[in-house]
ZADO-1210 file (C-alpha; in nm, 4 decimals, padded with zeros to 6 digits):
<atoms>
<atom x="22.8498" y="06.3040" z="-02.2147" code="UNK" pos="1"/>
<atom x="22.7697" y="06.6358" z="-02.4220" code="UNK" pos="2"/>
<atom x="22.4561" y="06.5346" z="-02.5477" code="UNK" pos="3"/>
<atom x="22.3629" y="06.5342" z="-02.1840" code="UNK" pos="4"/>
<atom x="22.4335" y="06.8959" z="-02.1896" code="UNK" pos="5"/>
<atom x="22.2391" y="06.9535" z="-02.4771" code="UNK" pos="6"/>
<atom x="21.9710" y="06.8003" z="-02.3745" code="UNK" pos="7"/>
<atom x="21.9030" y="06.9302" z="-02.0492" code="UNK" pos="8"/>
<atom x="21.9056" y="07.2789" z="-02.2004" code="UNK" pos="9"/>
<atom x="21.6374" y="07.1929" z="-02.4680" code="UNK" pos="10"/>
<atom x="21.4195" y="07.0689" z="-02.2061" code="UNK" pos="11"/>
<atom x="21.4210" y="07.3217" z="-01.9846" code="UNK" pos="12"/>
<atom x="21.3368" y="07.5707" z="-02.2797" code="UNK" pos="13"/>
<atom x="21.0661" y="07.3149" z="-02.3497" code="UNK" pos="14"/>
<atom x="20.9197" y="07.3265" z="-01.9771" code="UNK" pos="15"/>
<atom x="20.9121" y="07.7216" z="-01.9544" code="UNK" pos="16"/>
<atom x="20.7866" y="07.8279" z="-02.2669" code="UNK" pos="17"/>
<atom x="20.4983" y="08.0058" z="-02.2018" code="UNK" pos="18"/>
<atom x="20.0899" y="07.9822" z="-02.2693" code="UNK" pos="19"/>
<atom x="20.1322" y="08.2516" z="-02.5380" code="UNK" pos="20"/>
<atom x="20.4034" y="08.0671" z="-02.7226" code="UNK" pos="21"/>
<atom x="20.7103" y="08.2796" z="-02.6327" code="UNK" pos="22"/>
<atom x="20.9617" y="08.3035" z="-02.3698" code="UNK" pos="23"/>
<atom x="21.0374" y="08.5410" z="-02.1101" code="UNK" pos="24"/>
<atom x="21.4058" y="08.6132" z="-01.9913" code="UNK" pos="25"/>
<atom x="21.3335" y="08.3884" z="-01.6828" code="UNK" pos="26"/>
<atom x="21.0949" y="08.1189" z="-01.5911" code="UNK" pos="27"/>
<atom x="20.7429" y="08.2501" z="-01.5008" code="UNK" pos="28"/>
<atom x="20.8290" y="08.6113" z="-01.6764" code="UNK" pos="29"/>
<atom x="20.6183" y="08.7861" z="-01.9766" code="UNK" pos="30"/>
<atom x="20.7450" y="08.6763" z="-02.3123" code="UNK" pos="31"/>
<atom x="21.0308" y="08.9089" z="-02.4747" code="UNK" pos="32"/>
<atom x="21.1364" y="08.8464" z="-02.8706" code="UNK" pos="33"/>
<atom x="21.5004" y="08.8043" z="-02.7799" code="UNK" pos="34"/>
<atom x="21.4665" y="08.5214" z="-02.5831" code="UNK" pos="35"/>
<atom x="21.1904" y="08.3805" z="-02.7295" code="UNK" pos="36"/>
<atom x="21.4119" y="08.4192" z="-03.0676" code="UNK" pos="37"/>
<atom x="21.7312" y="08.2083" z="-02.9314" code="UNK" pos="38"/>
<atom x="21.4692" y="07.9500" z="-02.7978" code="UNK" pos="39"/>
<atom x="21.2909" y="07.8496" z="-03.1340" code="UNK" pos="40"/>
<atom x="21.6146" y="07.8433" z="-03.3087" code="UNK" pos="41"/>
<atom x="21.7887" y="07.6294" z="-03.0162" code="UNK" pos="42"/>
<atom x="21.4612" y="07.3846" z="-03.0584" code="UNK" pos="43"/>
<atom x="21.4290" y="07.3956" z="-03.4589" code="UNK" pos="44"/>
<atom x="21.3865" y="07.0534" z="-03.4984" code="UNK" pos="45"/>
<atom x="21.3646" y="06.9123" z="-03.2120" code="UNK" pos="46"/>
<atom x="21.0425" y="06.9119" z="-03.0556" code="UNK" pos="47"/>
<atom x="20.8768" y="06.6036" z="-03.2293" code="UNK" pos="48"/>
<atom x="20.5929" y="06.8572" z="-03.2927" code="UNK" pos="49"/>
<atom x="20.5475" y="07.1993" z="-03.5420" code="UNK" pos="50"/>
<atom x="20.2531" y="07.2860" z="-03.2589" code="UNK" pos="51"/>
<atom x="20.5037" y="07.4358" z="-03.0023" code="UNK" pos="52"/>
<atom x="20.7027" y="07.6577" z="-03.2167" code="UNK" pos="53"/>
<atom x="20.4173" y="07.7672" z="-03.4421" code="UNK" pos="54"/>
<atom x="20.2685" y="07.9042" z="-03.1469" code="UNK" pos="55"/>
<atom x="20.5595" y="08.1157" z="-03.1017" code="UNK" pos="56"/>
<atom x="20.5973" y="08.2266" z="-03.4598" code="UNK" pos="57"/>
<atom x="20.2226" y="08.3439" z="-03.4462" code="UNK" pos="58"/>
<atom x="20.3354" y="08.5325" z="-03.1254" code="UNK" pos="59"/>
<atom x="20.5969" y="08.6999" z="-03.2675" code="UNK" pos="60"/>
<atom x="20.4390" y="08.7583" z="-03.6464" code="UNK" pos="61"/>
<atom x="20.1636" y="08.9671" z="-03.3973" code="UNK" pos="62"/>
<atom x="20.4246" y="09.1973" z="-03.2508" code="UNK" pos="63"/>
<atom x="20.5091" y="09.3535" z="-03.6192" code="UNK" pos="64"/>
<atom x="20.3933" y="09.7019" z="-03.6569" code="UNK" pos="65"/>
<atom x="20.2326" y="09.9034" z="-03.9570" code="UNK" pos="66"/>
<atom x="20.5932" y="10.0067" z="-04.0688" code="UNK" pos="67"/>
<atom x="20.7237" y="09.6084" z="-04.1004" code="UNK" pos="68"/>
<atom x="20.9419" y="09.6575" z="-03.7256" code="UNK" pos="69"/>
<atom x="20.9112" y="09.4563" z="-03.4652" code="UNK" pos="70"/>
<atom x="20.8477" y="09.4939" z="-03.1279" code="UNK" pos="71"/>
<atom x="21.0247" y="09.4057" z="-02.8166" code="UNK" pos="72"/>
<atom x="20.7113" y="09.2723" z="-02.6281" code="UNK" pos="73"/>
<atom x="20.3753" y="09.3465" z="-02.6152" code="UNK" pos="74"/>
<atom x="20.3902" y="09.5899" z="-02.4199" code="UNK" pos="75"/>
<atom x="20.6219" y="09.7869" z="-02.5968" code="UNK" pos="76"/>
<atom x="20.5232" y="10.0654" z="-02.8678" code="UNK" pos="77"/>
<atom x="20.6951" y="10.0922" z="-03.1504" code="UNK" pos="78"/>
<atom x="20.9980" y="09.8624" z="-03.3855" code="UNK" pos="79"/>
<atom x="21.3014" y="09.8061" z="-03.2930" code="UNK" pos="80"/>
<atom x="21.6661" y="09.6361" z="-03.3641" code="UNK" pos="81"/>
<atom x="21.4712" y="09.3519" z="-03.2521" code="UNK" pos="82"/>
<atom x="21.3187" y="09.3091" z="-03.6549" code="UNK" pos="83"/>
<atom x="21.6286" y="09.1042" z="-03.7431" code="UNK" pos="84"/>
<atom x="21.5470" y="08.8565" z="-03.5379" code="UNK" pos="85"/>
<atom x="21.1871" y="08.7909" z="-03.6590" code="UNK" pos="86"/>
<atom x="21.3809" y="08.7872" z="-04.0223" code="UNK" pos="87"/>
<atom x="21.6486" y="08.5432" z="-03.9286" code="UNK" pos="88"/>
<atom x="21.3466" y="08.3405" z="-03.8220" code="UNK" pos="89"/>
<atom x="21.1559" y="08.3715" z="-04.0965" code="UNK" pos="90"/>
<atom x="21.4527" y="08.2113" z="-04.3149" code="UNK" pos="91"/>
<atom x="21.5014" y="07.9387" z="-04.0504" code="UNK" pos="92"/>
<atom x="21.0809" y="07.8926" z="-04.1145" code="UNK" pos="93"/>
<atom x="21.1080" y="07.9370" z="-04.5158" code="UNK" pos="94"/>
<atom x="20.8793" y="08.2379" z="-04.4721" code="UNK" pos="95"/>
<atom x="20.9390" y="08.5243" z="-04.7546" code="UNK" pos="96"/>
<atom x="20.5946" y="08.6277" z="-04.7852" code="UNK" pos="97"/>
<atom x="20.4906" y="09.0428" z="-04.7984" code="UNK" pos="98"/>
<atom x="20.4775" y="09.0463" z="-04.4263" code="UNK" pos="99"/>
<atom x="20.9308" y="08.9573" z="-04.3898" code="UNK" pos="100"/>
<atom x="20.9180" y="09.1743" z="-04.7270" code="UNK" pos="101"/>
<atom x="20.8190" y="09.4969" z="-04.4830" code="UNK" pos="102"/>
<atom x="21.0896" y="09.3867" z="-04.2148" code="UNK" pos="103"/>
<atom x="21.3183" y="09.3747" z="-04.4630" code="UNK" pos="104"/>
<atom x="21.2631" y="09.7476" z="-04.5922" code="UNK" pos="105"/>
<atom x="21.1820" y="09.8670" z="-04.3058" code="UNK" pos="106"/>
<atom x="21.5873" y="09.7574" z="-04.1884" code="UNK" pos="107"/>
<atom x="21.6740" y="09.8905" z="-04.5306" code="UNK" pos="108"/>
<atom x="21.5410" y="10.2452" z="-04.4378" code="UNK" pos="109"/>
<atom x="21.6922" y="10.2590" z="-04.1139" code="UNK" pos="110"/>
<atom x="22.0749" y="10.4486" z="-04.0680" code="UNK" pos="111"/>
<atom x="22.2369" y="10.4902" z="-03.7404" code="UNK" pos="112"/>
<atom x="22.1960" y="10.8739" z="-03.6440" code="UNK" pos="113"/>
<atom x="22.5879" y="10.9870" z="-03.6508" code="UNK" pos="114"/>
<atom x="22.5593" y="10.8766" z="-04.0429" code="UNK" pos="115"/>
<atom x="22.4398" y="11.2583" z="-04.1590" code="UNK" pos="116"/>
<atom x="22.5986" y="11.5131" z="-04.3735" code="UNK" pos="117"/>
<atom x="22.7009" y="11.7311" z="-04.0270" code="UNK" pos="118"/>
<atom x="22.8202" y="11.4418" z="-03.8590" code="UNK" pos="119"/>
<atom x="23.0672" y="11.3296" z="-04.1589" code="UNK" pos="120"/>
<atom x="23.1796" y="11.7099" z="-04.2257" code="UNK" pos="121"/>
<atom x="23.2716" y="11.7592" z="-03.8255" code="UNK" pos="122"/>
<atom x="23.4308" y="11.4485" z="-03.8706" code="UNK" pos="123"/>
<atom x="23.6447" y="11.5139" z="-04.1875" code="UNK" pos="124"/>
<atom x="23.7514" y="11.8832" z="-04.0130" code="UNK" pos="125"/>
<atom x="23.8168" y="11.6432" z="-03.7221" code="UNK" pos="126"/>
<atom x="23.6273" y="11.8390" z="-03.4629" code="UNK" pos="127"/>
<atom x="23.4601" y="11.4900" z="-03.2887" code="UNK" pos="128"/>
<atom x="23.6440" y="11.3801" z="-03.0185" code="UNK" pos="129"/>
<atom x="23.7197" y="11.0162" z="-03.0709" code="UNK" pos="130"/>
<atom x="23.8902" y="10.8596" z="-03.4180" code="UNK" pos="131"/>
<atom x="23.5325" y="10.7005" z="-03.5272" code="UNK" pos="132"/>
<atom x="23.4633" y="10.6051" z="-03.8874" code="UNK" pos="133"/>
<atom x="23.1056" y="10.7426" z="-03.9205" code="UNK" pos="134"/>
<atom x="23.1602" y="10.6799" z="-04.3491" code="UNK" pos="135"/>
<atom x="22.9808" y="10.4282" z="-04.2972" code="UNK" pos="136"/>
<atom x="22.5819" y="10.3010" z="-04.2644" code="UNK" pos="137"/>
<atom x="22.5194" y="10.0512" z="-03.9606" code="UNK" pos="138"/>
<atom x="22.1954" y="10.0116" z="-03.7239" code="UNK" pos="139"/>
<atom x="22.0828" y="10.1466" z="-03.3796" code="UNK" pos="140"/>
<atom x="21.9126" y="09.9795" z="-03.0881" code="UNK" pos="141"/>
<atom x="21.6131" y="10.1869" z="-03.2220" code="UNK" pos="142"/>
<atom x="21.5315" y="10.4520" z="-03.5207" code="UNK" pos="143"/>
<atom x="21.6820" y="10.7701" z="-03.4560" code="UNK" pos="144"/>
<atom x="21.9697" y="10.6051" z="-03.2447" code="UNK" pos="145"/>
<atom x="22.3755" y="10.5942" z="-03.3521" code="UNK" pos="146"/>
<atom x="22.4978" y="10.2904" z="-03.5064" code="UNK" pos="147"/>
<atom x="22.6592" y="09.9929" z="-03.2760" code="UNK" pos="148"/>
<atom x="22.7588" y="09.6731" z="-03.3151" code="UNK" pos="149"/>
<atom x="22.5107" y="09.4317" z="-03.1851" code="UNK" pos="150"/>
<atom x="22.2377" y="09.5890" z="-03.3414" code="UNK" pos="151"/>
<atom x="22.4337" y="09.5969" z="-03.7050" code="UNK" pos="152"/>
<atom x="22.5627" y="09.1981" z="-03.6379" code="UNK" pos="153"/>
<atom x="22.2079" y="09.1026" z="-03.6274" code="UNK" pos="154"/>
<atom x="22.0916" y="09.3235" z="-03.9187" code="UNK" pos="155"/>
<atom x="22.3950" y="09.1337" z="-04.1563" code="UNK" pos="156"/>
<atom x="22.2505" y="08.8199" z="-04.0393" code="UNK" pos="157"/>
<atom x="21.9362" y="08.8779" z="-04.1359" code="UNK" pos="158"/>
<atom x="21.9876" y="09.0124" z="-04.4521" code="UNK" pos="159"/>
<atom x="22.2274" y="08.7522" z="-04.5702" code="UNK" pos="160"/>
<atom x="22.0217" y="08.4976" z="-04.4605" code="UNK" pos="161"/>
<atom x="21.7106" y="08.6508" z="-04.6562" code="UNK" pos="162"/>
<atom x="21.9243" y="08.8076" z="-04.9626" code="UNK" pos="163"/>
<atom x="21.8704" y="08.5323" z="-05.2255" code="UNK" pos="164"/>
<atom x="21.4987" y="08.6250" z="-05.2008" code="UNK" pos="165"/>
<atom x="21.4816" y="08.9472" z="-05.1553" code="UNK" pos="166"/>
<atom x="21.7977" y="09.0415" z="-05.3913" code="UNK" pos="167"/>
<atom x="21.8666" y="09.4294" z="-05.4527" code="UNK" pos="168"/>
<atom x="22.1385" y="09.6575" z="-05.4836" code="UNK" pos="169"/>
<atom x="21.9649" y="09.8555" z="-05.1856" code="UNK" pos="170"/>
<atom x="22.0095" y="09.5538" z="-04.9671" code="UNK" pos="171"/>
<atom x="22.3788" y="09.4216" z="-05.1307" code="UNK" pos="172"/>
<atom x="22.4980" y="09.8174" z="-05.0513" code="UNK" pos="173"/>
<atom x="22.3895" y="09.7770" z="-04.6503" code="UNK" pos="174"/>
<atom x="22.5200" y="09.4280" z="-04.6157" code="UNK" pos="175"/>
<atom x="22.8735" y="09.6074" z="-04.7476" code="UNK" pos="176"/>
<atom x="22.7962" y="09.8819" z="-04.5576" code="UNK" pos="177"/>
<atom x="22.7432" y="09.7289" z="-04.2533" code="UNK" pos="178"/>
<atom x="23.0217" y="09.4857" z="-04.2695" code="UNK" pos="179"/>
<atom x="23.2538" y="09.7986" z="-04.3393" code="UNK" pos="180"/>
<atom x="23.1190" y="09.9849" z="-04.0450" code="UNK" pos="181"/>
<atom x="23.2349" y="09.6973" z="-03.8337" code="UNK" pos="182"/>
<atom x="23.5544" y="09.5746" z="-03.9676" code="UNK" pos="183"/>
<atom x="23.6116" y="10.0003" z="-03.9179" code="UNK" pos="184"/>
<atom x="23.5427" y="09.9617" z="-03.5609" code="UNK" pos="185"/>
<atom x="23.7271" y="09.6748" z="-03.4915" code="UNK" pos="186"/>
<atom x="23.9354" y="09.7955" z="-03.1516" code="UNK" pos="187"/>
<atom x="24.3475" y="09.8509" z="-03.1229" code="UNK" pos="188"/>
<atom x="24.3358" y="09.5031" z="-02.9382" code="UNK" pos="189"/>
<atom x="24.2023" y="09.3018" z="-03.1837" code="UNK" pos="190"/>
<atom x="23.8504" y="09.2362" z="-03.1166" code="UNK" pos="191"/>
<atom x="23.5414" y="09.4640" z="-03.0488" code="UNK" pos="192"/>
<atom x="23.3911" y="09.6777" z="-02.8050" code="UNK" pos="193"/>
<atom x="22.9716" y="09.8073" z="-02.7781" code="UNK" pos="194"/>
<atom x="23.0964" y="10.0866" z="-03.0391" code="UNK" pos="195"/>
<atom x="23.3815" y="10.2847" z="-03.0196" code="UNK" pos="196"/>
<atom x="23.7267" y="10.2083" z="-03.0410" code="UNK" pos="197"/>
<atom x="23.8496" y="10.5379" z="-02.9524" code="UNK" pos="198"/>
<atom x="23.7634" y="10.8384" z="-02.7362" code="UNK" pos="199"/>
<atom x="23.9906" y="11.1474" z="-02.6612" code="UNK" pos="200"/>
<atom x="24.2682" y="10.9733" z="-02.8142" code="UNK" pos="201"/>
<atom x="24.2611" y="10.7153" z="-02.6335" code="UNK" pos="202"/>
<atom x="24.1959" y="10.3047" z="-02.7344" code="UNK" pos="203"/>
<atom x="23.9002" y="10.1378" z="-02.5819" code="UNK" pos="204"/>
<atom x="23.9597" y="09.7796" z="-02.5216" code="UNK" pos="205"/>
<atom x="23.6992" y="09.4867" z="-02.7027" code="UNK" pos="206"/>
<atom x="23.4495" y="09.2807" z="-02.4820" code="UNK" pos="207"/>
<atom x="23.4684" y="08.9589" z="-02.5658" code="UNK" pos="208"/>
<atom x="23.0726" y="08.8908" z="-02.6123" code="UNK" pos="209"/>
<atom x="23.0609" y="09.1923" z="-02.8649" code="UNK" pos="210"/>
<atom x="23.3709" y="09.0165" z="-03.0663" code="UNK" pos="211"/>
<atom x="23.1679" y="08.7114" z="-03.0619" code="UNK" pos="212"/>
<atom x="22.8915" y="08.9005" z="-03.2235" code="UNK" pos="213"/>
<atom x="23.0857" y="09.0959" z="-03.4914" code="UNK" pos="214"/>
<atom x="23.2416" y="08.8169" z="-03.5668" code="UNK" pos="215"/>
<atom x="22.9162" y="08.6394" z="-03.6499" code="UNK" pos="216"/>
<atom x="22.8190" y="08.9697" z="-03.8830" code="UNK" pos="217"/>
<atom x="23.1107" y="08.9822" z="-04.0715" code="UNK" pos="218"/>
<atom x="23.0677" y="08.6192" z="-04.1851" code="UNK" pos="219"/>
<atom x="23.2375" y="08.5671" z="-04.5256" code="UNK" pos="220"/>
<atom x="23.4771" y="08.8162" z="-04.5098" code="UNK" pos="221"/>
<atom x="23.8770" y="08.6781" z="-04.6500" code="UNK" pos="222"/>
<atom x="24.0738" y="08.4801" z="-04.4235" code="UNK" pos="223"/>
<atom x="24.2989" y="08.7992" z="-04.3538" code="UNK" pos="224"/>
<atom x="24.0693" y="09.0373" z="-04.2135" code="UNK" pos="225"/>
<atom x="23.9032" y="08.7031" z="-03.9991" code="UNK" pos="226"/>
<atom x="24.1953" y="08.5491" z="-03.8752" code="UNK" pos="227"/>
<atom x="24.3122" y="08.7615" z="-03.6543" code="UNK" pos="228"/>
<atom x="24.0136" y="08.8535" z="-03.4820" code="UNK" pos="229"/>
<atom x="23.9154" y="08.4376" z="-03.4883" code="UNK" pos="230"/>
<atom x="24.2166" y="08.4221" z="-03.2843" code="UNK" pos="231"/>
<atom x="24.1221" y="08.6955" z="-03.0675" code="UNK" pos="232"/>
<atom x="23.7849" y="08.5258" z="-03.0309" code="UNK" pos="233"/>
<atom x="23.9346" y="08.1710" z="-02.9330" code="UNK" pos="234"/>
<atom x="24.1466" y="08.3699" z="-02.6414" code="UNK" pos="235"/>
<atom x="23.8501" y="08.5529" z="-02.5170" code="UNK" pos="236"/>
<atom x="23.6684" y="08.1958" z="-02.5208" code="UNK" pos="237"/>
<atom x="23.9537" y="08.0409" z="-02.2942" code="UNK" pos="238"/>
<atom x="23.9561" y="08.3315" z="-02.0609" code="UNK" pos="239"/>
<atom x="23.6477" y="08.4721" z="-01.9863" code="UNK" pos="240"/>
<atom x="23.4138" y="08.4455" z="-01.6856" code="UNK" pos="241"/>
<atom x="23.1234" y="08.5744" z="-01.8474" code="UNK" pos="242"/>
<atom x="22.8737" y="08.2703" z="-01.9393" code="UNK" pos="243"/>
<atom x="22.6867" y="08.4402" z="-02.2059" code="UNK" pos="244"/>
<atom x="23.0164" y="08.5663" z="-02.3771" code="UNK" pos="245"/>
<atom x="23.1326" y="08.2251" z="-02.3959" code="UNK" pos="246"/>
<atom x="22.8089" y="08.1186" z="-02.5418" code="UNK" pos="247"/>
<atom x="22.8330" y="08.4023" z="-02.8065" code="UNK" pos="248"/>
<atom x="23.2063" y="08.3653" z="-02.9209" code="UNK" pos="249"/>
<atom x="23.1096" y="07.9463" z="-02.8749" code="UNK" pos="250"/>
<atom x="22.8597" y="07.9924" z="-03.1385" code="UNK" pos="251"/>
<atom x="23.0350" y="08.2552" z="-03.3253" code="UNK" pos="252"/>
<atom x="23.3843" y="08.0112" z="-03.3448" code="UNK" pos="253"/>
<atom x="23.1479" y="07.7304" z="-03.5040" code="UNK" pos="254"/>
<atom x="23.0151" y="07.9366" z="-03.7363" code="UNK" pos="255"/>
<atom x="23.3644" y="08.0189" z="-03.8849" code="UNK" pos="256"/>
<atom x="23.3944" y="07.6572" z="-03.8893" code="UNK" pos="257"/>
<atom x="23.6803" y="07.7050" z="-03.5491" code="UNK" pos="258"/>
<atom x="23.5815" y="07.3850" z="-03.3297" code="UNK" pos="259"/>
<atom x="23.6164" y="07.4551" z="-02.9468" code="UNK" pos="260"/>
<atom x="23.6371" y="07.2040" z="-02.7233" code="UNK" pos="261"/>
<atom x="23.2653" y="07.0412" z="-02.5854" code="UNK" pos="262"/>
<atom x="23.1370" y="07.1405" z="-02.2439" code="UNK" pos="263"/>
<atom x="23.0994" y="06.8849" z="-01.9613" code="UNK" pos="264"/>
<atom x="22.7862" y="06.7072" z="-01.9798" code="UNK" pos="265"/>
<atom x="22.7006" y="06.7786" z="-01.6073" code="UNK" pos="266"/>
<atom x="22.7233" y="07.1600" z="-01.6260" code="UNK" pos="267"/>
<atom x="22.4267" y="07.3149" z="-01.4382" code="UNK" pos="268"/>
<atom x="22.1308" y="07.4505" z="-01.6610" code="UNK" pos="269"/>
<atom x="22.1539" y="07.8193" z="-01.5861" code="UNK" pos="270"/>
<atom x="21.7868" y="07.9546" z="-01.4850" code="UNK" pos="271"/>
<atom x="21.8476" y="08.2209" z="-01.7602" code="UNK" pos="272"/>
<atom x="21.6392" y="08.0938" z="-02.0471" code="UNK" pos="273"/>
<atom x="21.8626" y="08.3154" z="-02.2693" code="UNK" pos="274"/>
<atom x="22.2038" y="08.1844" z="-02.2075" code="UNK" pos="275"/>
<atom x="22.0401" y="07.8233" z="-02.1984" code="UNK" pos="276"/>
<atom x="21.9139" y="07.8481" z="-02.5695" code="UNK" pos="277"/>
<atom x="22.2452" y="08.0393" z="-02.6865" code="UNK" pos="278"/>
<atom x="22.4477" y="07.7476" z="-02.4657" code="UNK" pos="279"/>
<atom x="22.2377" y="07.4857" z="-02.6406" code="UNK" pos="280"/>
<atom x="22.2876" y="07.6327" z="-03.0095" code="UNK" pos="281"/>
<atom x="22.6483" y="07.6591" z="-02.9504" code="UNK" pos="282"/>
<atom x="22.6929" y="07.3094" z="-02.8416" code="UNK" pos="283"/>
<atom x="22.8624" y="07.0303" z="-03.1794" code="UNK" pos="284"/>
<atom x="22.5213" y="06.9159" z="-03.2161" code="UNK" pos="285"/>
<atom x="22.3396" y="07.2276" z="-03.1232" code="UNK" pos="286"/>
<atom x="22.1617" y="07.4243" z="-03.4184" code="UNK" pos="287"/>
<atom x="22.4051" y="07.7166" z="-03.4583" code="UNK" pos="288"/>
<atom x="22.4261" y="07.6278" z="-03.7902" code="UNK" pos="289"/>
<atom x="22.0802" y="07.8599" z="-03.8001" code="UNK" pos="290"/>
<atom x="22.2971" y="08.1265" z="-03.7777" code="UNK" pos="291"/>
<atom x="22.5507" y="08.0995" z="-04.0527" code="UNK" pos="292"/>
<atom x="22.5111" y="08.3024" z="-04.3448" code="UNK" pos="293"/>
<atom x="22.8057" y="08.1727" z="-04.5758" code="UNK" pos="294"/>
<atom x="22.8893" y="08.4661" z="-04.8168" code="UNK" pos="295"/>
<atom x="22.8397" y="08.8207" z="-04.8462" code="UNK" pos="296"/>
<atom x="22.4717" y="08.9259" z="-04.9923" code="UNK" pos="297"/>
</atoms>
């Protein structure tokens, strides 16, 4: 009965996409690039049509800036974290023109703000309160911002996912960078957290959708620095309440090649379009696959 479950997701992100080609987080609502991201890649090949989804690439392509960022909306100024996504896309779309070219430096030049000469030299005469690695180069939210994990899970997608075609040792450097930033994160509990593992001496716990999204950055690393954390990630799975987290660590456990069990086929489309496209890529015959990125850059 899962492809009942699968279904009934992909057609409600079919029924509320909207006149200008994207999704917004909720039925009816302005179209956002995150959600309208999770929804092409949840209905990559499935629409019997290229009309529907090249309506939203043509949505999203018109949100890029001067600079090769993305924007949030349209009615938000300025690039932000939210440029992976239109690159992940672009690989899903076999689009490497000049246009993904920008994204792709434009992510290059941007450095989470506690990655500067002052920062590293408080930290080496340990005068920051909290154990934090800031050695290394990961992504902010937006330009100007300190480093966190979503943001830098989402950049190492990307760039793996582009870095056959736009190979450099610019690019190969971040993609270590990044995944280095994150492994140094990881929390005293095994799994992740928004950021920081450590504040005034004492250990943060992890959230289990932030594991699930680590996790899907760090893709390729060796089976001992994954295992563990895999494990973590199944546990989470099993015990959280959180809907989106399970979608997240769902998706992230496939992508490792871990095989959670199938949901039940008559589990209630939730009315966030969000969580329905992550639900439906995380499903076994659900595109999550879109988001694997095999080895390091």
């Amino acid at each position: 009965m899962g492809d009942l479950y699968l279904e009934a997701r992909l057609d409600f992100l079919r029924k509320t996409q909207n006149a200008d080609g994207g999704w917004g987080y909720f039925w009816g609502k302005q179209s956002w690039l995150e959600p309208t991201t999770y929804a092409m890649l949840a209905l990559h090949g499935t629409t019997g049509s290229d009309a529907p989804l090249d309506r939203s690439w043509n949505l999203v392509r018109s949100w890029q800036t001067a600079e090769g960022s993305s924007r949030p909306s349209g009615q938000v100024r300025g690039g932000t974290w939210v440029t992976a996504h239109v690159v992940t896309l672009a690989s899903v779309r076999g689009v490497y023109d000049d246009s993904v070219r920008r994204s792709v430096d434009w992510m290059l030049s941007v450095v989470g703000a506690e990655h500067t000469v002052l920062m590293r030299a408080a930290s080496f005469m340990h005068l920051l309160k909290t154990k934090l690695d800031v050695s290394h180069e990961g992504w902010p939210w937006r330009e100007g911002n300190a480093a966190w994990i979503e943001p830098t899970a989402h950049t190492l997608v990307a760039l793996k996912k582009v870095s056959g075609r736009y190979r450099s040792g610019e690019l190969e450097h971040r993609v270590q960078e990044g995944e280095a930033l994150v492994l140094s994160r990881r929390c005293s509990d095994g799994g992740w957290n928004c950021g920081n593992p450590n504040v005034l001496d004492f250990d943060l716990p992890s959230y289990p959708e932030t594991t699930g999204l680590a996790l899907l950055g760090i893709q390729g690393r060796s089976a001992t620095e994954l295992n563990g954390p895999l494990d973590v990630a199944r546990r989470f799975r099993d015990e959280t309440k959180s809907s989106l987290a399970k979608a997240w660590l769902t998706i992230a456990l496939r992508c490792h090649g871990r095989n959670p069990s199938a949901p039940a086929g008559d589990e209630k489309v939730p009315g966030d379009i969000m969580l329905a496209a992550l639900q439906a890529l995380g499903h076994p015959e659900g595109n999550y696959g879109l988001l694997r990125t095999g080895d390091h850059a």
